[in-house]
C-alpha positions in Angstrom: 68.5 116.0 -53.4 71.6 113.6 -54.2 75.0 114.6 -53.1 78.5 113.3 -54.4 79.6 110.5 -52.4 83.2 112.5 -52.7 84.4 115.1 -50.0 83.8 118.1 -52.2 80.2 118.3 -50.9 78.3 119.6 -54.3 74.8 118.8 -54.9 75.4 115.4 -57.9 73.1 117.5 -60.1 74.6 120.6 -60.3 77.7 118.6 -61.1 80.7 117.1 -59.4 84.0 119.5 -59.2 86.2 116.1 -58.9 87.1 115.0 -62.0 86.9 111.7 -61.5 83.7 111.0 -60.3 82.5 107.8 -60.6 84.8 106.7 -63.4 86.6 103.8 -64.1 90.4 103.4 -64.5 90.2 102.8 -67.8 87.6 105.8 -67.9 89.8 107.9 -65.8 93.1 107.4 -68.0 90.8 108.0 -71.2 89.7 111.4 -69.6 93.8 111.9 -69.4 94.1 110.8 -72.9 96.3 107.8 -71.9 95.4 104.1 -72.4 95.2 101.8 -69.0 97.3 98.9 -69.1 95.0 95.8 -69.6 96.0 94.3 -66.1 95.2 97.0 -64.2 91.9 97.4 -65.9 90.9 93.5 -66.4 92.0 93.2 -61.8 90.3 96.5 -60.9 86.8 95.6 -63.3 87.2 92.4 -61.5 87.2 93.4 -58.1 84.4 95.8 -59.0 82.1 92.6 -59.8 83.4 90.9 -57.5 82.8 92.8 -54.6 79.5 94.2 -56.6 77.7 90.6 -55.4 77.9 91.0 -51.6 75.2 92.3 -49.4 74.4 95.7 -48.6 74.9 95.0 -45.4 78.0 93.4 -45.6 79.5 96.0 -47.9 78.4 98.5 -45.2 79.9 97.0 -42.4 83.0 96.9 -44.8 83.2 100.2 -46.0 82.6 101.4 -42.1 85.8 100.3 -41.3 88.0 102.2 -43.9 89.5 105.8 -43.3 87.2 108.1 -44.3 89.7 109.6 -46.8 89.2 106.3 -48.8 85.8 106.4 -48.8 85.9 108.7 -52.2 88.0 106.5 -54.0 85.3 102.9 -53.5 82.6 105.7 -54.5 83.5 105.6 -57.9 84.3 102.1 -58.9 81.0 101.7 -59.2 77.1 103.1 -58.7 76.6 100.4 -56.3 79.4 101.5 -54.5 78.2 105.0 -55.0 74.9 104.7 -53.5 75.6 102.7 -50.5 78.1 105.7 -49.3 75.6 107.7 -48.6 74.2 105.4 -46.2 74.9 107.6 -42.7 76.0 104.6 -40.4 79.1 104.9 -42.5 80.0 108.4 -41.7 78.4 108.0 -38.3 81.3 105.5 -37.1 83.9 107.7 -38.9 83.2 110.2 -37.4 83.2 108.9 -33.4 86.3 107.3 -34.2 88.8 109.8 -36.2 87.4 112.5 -34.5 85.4 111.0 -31.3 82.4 112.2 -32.1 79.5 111.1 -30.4 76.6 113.2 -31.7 73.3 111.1 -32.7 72.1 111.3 -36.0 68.3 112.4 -34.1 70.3 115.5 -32.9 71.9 116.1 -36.2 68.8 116.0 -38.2 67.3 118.5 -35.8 70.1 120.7 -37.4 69.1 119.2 -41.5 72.5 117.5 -41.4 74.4 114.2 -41.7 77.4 112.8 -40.6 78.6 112.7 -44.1 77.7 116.4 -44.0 79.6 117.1 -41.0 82.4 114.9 -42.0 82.9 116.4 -45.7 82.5 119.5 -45.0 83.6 120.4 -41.4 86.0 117.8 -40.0 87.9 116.7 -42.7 88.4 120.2 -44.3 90.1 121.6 -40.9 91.0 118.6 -40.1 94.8 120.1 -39.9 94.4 122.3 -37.2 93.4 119.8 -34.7 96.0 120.4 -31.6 97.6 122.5 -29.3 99.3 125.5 -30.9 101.4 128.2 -29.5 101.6 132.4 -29.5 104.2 133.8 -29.0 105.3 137.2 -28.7 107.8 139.6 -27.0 104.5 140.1 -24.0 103.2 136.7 -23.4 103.0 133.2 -25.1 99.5 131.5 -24.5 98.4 128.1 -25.6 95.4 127.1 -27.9 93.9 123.9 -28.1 91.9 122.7 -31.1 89.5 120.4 -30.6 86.0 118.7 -31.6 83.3 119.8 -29.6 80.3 118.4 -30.7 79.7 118.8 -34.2 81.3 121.7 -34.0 85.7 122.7 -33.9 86.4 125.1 -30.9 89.9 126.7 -29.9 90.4 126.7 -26.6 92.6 129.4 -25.7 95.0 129.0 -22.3 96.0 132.1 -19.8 98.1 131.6 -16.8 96.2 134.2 -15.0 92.6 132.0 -15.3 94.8 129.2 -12.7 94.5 130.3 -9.3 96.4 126.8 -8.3 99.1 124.3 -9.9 97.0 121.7 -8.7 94.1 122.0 -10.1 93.4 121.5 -14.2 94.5 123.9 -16.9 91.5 126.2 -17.3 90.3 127.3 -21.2 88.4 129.8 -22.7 86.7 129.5 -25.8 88.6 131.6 -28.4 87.2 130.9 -31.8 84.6 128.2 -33.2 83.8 126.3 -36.2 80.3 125.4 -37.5 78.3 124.3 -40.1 75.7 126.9 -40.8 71.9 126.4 -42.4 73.9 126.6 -46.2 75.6 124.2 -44.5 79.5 125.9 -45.1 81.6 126.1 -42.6 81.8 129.4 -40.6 84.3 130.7 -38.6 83.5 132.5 -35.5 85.3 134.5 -33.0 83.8 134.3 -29.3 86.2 136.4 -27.5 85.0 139.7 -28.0 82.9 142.3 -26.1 79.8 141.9 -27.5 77.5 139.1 -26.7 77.3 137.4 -30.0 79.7 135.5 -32.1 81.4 137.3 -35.0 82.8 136.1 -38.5 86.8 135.0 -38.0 89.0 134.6 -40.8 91.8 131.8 -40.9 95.0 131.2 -42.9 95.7 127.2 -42.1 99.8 126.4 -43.0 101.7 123.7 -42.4 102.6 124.6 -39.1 101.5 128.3 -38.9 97.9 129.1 -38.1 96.8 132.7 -38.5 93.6 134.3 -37.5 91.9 137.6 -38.3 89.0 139.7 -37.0 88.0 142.7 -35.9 89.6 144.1 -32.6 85.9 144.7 -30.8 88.2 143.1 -28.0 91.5 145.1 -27.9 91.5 148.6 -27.3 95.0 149.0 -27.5 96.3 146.8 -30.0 98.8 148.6 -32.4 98.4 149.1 -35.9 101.1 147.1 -37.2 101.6 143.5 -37.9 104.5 142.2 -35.8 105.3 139.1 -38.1 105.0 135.5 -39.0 104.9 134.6 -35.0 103.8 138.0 -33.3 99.9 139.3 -32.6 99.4 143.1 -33.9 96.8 145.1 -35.7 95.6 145.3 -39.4 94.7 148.5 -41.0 92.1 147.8 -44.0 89.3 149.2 -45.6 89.3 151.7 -42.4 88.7 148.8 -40.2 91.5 147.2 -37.1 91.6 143.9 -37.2 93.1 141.8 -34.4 95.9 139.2 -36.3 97.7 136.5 -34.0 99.5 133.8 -35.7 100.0 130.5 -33.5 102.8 127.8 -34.2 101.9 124.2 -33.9 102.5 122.6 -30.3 104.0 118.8 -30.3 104.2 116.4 -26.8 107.3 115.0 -26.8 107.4 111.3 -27.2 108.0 108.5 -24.9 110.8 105.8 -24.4 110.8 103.1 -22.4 114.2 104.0 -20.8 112.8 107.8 -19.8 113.0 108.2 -16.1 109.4 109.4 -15.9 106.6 109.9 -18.4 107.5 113.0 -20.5 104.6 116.0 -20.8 103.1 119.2 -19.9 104.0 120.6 -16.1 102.7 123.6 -14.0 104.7 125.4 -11.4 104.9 129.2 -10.1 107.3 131.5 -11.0 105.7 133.6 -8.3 102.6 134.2 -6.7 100.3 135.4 -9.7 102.3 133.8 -12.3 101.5 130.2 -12.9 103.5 129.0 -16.1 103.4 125.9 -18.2 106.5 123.6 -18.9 107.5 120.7 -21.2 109.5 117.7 -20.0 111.3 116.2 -22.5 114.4 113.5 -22.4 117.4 113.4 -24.5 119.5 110.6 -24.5 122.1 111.5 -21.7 119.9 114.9 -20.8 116.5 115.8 -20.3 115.2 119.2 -20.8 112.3 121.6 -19.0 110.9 124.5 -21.8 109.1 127.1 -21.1 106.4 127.1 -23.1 104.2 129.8 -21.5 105.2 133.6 -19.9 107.2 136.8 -21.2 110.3 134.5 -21.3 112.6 131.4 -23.0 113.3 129.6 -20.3 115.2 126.1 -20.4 116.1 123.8 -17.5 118.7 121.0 -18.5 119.1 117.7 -16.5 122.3 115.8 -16.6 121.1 112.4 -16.3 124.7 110.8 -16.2 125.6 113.8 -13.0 124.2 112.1 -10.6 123.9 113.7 -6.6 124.2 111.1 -4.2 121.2 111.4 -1.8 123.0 109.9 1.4 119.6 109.1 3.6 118.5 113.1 2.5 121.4 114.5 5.0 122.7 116.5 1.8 119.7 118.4 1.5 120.1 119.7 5.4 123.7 121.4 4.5 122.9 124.2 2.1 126.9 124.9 2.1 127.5 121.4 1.1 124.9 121.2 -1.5 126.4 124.0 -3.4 130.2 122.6 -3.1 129.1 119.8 -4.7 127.0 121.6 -7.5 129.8 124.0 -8.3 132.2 120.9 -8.6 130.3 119.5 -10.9 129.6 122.8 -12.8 133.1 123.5 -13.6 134.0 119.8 -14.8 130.5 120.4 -17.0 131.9 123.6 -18.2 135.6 122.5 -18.8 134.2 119.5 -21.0 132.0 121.7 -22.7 135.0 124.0 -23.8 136.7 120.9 -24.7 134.2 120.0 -27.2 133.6 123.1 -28.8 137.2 123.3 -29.3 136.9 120.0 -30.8 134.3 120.0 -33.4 135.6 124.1 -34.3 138.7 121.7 -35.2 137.7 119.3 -37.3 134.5 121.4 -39.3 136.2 124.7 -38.9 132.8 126.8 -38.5 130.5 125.0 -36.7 130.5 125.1 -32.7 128.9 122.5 -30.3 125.2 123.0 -30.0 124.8 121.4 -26.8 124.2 118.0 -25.8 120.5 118.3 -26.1 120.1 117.8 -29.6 123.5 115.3 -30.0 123.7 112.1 -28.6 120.8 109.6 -29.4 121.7 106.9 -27.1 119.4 106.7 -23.8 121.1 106.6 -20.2 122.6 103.6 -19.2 120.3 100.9 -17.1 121.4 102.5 -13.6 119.7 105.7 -14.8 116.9 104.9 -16.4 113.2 104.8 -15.6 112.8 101.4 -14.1 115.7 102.2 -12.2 114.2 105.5 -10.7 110.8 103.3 -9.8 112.9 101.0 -7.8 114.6 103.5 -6.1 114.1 103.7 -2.3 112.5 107.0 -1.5 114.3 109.2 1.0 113.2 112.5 3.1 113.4 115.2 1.6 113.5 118.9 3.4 114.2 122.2 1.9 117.7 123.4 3.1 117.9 126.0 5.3 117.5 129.4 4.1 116.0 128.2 0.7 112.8 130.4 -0.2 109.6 128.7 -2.2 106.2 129.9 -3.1 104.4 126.5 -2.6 105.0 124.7 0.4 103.3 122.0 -0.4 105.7 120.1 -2.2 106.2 116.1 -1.3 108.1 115.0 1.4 110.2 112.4 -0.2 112.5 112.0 -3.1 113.6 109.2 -5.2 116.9 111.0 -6.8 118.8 114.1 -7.7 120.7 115.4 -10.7 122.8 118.4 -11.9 120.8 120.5 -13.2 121.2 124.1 -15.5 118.5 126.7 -15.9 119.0 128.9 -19.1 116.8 132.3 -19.3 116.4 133.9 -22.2 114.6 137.5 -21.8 113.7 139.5 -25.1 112.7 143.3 -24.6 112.3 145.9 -27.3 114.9 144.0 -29.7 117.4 142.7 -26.8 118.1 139.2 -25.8 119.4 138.9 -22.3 120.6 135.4 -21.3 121.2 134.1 -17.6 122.4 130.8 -16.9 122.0 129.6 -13.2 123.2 126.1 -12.0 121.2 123.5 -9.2 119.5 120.6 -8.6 116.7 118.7 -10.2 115.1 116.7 -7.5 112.6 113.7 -8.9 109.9 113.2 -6.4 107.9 110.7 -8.2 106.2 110.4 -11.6 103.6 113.6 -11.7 106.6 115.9 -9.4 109.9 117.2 -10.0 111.3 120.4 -8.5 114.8 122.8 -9.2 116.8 124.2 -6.4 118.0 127.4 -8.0 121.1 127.8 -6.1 122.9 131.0 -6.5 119.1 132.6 -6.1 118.6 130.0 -3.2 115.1 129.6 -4.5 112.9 126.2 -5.0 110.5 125.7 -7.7 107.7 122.8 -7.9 106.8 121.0 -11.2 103.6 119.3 -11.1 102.2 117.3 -14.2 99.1 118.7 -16.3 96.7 116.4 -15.8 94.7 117.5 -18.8 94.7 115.0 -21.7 95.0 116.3 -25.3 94.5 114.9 -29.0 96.5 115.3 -32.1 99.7 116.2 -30.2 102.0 113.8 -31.7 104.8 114.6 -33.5 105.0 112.7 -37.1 109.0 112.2 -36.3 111.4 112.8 -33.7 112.8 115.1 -36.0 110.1 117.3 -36.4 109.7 117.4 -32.6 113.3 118.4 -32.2 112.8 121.3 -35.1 109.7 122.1 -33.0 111.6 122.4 -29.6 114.4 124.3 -30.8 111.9 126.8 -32.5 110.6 127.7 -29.3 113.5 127.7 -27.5 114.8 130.5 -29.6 112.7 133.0 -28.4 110.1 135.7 -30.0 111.2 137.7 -32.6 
């Protein structure tokens, strides 16, 4: 049995749902009931003989090469064309490398499928949801991570309280899977509930919303009420609970070539049995440190141009003159920042100053930037005295120090409390960074996931931005 070459997957002989299969331009624009202009149809009949006289082969290793979202389109210049895409190798290559896949066509045809199967009708359908994504609520925000396992899609979902140590790799769980069954369709399944079996899922793909629905076999206590667009609640219907999260989609934030260290995912404690995820991300003049896991918003902004002088590490042994220094440059900080806001209320009469985050494109100048911070000489580095930290085990050296503000954001049962603490961000080298809450007299180690994921790149800096800002704003 003959299917379409196209990606709608119907059997050719029960008829093609895409109108244009296997027609001509001029047959297309006839279908339309418009004429074709005669270049476009004498250059596009042309190119069909044309390419029409090379070997099979060679039109193989050709077509191999082309996005699979192509593919469709050479499919119905011509029955040639037509034929020779269903030859697997096509979809085989396609598939390993726009989705990695390495799954041998023996181990497929055990299953009665094809890569053009799997690629039509599995990958390139959810191919959107590919990624980390992001729930968040007013209890906890958890990661997920979408990804191709096999010939199958699985979510990966991501709880602090599975790491037992920052060192180690971010540990998943499978939270929901994707397969082709034996009507070859694609099924979603959940696999995180009680009983021992998979059980049907249903999803609601957006354009950067993700919402999923089944039955709460795993949540006892879930409410019966649907919290919103970002939340996780319960679903009355039909007499049946069903367990809804919605999940936002997750970007890394990009590098440049001036950043001081590579930008990314970081683990640290916040204490002993809560082990919280973080994004690094530069700025321009400032770098920033999101929460993107826990109960709260938290936001840790670096100052790249307030620079602490190191002085040998003899500024770390003098808690007193650690802080005078800090609180120094704190004021000047906030007596600018006043200035500003005083400024652009002047001139737009509305607006305030939004921080200087989201502002100034230009990146620091060559004294600060990441080649600088690789040359730089490293010095000791000891906790000051009377400063508390969870893990101990933090490196011994540092390369330089910054003024540094941590902003937390705490939501509970419709309130937003806000704290803002100044200290010091201390690099240590490219996978370590660590905060010396002051006024708390606290230390806190950042050390770099070492976990590598796919489809996490923004498609602008804008969107990344728009992405950021969303999460810094907090649950509902």
């Amino acid at each position: 049995m003959e299917e379409c070459a196209c990606l709608c997957g119907v059997d050719s002989s029960r008829g093609c749902r895409c109108h244009q299969k296997r027609q001509s331009p001029a047959e297309t624009s006839a279908a339309d009931g418009k004429q074709a202009p005669a270049g476009e149809q004498v250059e596009a009949d042309a190119a069909a003989r044309c390419c029409a006289d090379f070997p099979v082969e060679m039109l193989v290793e050709i077509f191999a090469w082309l996005p699979g979202t192509d593919l469709p389109s050479l499919a119905q210049a011509c029955t040639k064309f037509h034929h020779i895409l269903h030859i697997d190798s096509i979809w085989r290559r396609r598939c390993r490398e726009e989705f990695g896949v390495h799954e041998n066509l023996q181990n497929l045809e055990m299953m009665g499928m094809s890569h053009r199967e799997v690629y039509a009708k599995l990958f390139h359908p959810y191919r959107h949801i590919l990624g980390l994504w992001q729930l968040d609520t007013e209890g906890s925000r958890t990661l997920l991570n979408v990804a191709v396992d096999g010939s199958c899609i699985t979510g990966w979902a991501y709880r602090p309280s599975l790491n037992t140590h920052a060192r180690g790799p971010v540990h998943f769980k499978p939270w929901f899977r994707i397969r082709l069954t034996e009507r070859k369709s694609a099924a979603v399944e959940c696999m995180a509930g009680r009983i021992s079996r998979p059980h049907n899922h249903h999803m609601q793909i957006q354009k950067d919303r993700l919402t999923i629905q089944c039955k709460t076999d795993h949540r006892t206590d879930s409410p019966r009420w649907l919290r919103g667009e970002r939340g996780r609640g319960g679903v009355q219907e039909d007499g049946q609970q069903y367990d809804c999260r919605t999940y936002r989609r997750l970007y890394l934030p990009p590098r440049h070539p001036d950043d001081l260290i590579r930008p990314g995912l970081f683990q640290y404690y916040q204490d002993p049995f809560d082990l919280k995820i973080a994004m690094l991300s530069f700025h321009g003049k400032c770098a920033q440190v999101t929460d993107i896991t826990g109960d709260s918003s938290g936001r840790l902004e670096i100052h790249l141009m307030r620079r602490i002088q190191l002085r040998d590490g003899e500024i770390f042994r003098n808690f007193n003159e650690l802080s005078c220094v800090v609180q120094e440059i704190d004021e000047q900080v906030t007596r600018e920042q006043q200035q500003q806001q005083q400024q652009q209320q002047q001139e737009d009469g509305t607006e305030e100053s939004q921080g200087h985050g989201w502002q100034s494109p230009a990146q620091p100048s060559a004294g600060e930037s990441g080649a600088a911070a690789s040359e730089e000489q490293p010095v000791p580095f000891v906790l000051p005295v009377g400063v508390r930290s969870i893990d101990r085990n933090y490196p011994r050296t540092c390369r330089m120090c910054f003024y540094g503000v941590d902003t937390v954001t705490v939501s509970f049962r419709g309130f937003s409390y806000t704290w803002r603490h100044a200290g010091v961000f201390i690099l240590f080298d490219e996978d370590h960074f660590g905060f010396i809450w002051l006024e708390a007299k606290y230390f806190f180690l950042f050390r770099r996931v070492q976990d590598t994921f796919q489809n996490v790149e923004a498609p602008s800096p804008q969107a990344f931005l728009e992405m950021l800002k969303d999460i810094q704003s907090g649950p509902p």
